[in-house]
N, C-alpha and C positions, 0 to 999 in steps of 0.2 A: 562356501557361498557361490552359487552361481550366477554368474553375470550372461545379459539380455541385451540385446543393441540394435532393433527394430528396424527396420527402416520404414515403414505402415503402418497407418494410426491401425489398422483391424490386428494387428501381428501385437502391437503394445497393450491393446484391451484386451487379448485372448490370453496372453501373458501373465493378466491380473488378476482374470477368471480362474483361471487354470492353477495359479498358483496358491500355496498354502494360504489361508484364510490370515491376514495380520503380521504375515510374515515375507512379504514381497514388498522392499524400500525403493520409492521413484529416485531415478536422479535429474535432477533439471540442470542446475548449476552448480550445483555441490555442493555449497560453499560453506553451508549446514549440516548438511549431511555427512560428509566427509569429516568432521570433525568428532561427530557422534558415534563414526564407526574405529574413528582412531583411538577413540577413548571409551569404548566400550560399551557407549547409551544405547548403542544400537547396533544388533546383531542376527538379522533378514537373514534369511533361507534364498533368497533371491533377489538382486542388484538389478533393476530395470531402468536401462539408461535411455533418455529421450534426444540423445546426440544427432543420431541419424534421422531423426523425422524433417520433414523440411515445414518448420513452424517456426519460425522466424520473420513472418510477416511485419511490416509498419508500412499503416497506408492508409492515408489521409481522406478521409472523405468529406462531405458537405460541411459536416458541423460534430464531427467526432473524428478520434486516431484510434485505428484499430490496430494491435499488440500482438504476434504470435507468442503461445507462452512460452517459445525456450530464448528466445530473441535477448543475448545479451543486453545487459543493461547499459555499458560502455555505447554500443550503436542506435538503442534509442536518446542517451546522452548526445548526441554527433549528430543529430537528425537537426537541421537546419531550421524547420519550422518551430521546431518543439519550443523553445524559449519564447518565440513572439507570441500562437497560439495557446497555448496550455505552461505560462510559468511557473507555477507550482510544481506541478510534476518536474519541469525541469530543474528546478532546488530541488526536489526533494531527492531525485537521481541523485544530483552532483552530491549530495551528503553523504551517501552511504559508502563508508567504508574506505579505501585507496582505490586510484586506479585500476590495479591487478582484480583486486578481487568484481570490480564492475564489468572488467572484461568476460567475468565470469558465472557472478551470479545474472538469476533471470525473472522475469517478474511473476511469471506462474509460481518458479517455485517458492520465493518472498510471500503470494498471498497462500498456498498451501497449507503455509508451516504455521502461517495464522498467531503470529509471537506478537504477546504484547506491547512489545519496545522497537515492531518495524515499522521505518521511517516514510514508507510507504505505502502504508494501508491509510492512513491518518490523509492524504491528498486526495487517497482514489476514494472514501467514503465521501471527502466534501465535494470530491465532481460527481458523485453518483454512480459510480462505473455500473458495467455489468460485466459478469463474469460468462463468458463459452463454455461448456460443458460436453465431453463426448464419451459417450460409451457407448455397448452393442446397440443399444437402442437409436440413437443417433446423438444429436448435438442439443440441449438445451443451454436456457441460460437464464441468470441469475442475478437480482441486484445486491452489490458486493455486502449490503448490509445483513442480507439472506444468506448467503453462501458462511460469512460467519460465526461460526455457534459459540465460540468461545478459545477460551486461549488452546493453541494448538488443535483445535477441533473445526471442522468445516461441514458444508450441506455434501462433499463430494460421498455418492455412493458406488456401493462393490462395482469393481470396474472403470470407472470412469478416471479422468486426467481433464486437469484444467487444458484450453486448449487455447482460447485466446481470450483477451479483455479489448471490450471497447468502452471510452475516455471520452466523454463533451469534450471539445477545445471551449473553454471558461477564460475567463478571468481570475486568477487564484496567485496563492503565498503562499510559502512551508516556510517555517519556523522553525528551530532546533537548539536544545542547549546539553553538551555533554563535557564531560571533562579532557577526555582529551580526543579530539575531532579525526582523526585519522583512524584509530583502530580500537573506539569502544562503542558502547549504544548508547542511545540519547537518553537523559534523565528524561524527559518530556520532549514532545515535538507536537504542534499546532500546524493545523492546515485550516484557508479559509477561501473560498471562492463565492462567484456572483454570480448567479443568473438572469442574464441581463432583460431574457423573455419574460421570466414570470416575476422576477427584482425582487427575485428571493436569495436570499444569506446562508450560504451553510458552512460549519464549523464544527473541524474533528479534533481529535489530540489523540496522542497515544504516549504510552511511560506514566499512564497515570492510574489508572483501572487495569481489571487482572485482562481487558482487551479495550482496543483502540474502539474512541464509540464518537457519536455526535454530540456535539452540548444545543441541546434543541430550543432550551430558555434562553439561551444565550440569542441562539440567533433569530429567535420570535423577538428581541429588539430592535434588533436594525431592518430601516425602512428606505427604500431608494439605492441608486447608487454613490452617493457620497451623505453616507450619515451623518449627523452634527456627534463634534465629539463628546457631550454628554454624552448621545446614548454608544460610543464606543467605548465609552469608560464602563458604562452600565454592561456593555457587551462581555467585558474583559471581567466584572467580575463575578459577574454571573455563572460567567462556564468556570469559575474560580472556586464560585460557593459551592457549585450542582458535581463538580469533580468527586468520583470516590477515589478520592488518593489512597495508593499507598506507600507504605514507609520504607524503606529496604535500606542496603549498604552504599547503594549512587545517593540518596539525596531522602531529607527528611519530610515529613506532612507538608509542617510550614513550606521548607525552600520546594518544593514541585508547587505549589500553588502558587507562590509570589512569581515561579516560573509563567506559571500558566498564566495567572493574568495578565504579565507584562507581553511572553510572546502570544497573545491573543489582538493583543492591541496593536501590534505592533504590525501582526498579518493582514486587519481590517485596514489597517491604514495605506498600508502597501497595495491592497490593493482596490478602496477607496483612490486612491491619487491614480492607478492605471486607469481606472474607469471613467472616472471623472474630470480628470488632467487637472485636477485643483488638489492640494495637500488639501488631507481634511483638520 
């Protein structure tokens, strides 16, 4: 295997070009990757590391945070604005994994890998993000819902590397329930955010479908920003009914739904009372 260690975004896309068709592994953070090549799931003709690019940007603008994609996840954690502008995102960071591995993993390659049970796609669809996009052609970009296609599959085409995300600063919640909090993945995880422009509701999960998606009848309930809690009961179980669960070894039909409806309630409300300054 040959390994790659760039220091220019044009030297890591000619890289990609160049290299055997399907057979050339990015590495951003590792923290996936390295596991799959320890064990065998994966075995590249060529290791292309994005160590050396200097894409670690966080930088605040009007009414979004813009993300380099190799940008550990440990220093957008540490980013002082982060919890008061955008709390969601900042739960949903602090969830993932220990310490060690946040110092490590990075948020391009989290939405890459495109897995149905990351903790961090379920935030960035209910702020809307958009995704950066760079290859020979240049840079486009992507609403994260698009970039999507399915578990482990994404819009990125031959050549191209995620490059950065930009984040509304919202109003928002992340939600989480797993067995054991330090070093597995979450049976289900719920994000929900407000926009306060259009005083529209949007509501994602992930751990529940074969990808992390919106519960869109869910959120065609709530109206305002401090809903009456009928309709956040109607909220919670709506994205309860409309879920296509499935069943595996973390957790059964039933218990991921009684999940989901309780952590759905429990994110409106959270962030109902930031918005509002009233419990609802």
């Amino acid at each position: 295997m040959q390994l790659l260690a760039p220091t220019r975004a044009e030297e890591a896309i000619a890289a990609l070009l160049d290299g055997p068709e399907g057979r050339v592994a990015v590495l951003a953070g590792g923290t996936d990757l390295l596991l799959d090549l320890d064990e065998g799931k994966s075995s590249p003709e060529v290791l292309l590391s994005l160590h050396r690019l200097p894409w670690r940007e966080l930088t605040w603008e009007a009414e979004r945070l813009e993300i380099g994609a190799t940008l550990p996840l440990a220093q957008l954690e540490q980013d002082p604005e982060l919890a008061r502008r955008i709390p969601g995102l900042h739960e949903a960071v602090g969830a993932i994994g220990g310490v060690a591995l946040r110092h490590q993993a990075t948020l391009g390659g989290n939405l890459v890998r495109a897995s149905p049970v990351s903790d961090l796609i379920p935030i960035l669809l209910a702020l809307e993000c958009e995704v950066g996009l760079l290859g020979s052609g240049g840079e486009r970009s992507l609403p994260l819902e698009q970039f999507l296609l399915g578990p482990r599959r994404t819009a990125l085409q031959r050549g191209e590397l995620v490059r950065r995300v930009w984040v509304p600063a919202l109003p928002s919640a992340f939600r989480w329930q797993r067995v054991r909090p330090a070093n597995d993945v979450s049976q289900i995880s719920v994000a929900v955010a407000f926009a306060p422009k259009e005083e529209r509701w949007r509501i994602a999960t992930a751990g529940v479908a074969p990808l992390a998606r919106r519960a869109k009848a869910a959120e065609a309930i709530l109206r305002g920003p401090s809903p009456g809690e009928e309709a956040i009961a109607a909220a919670g179980a709506s994205a309860a009914e409309e879920a296509e669960v499935r069943q595996d070894r973390r957790a059964t039909d039933a218990y991921r739904r009684h999940l989901l409806r309780t952590l759905v309630l429990r994110a409106i409300r959270a962030v109902a009372t930031g918005v509002g300054g009233q419990p609802a």
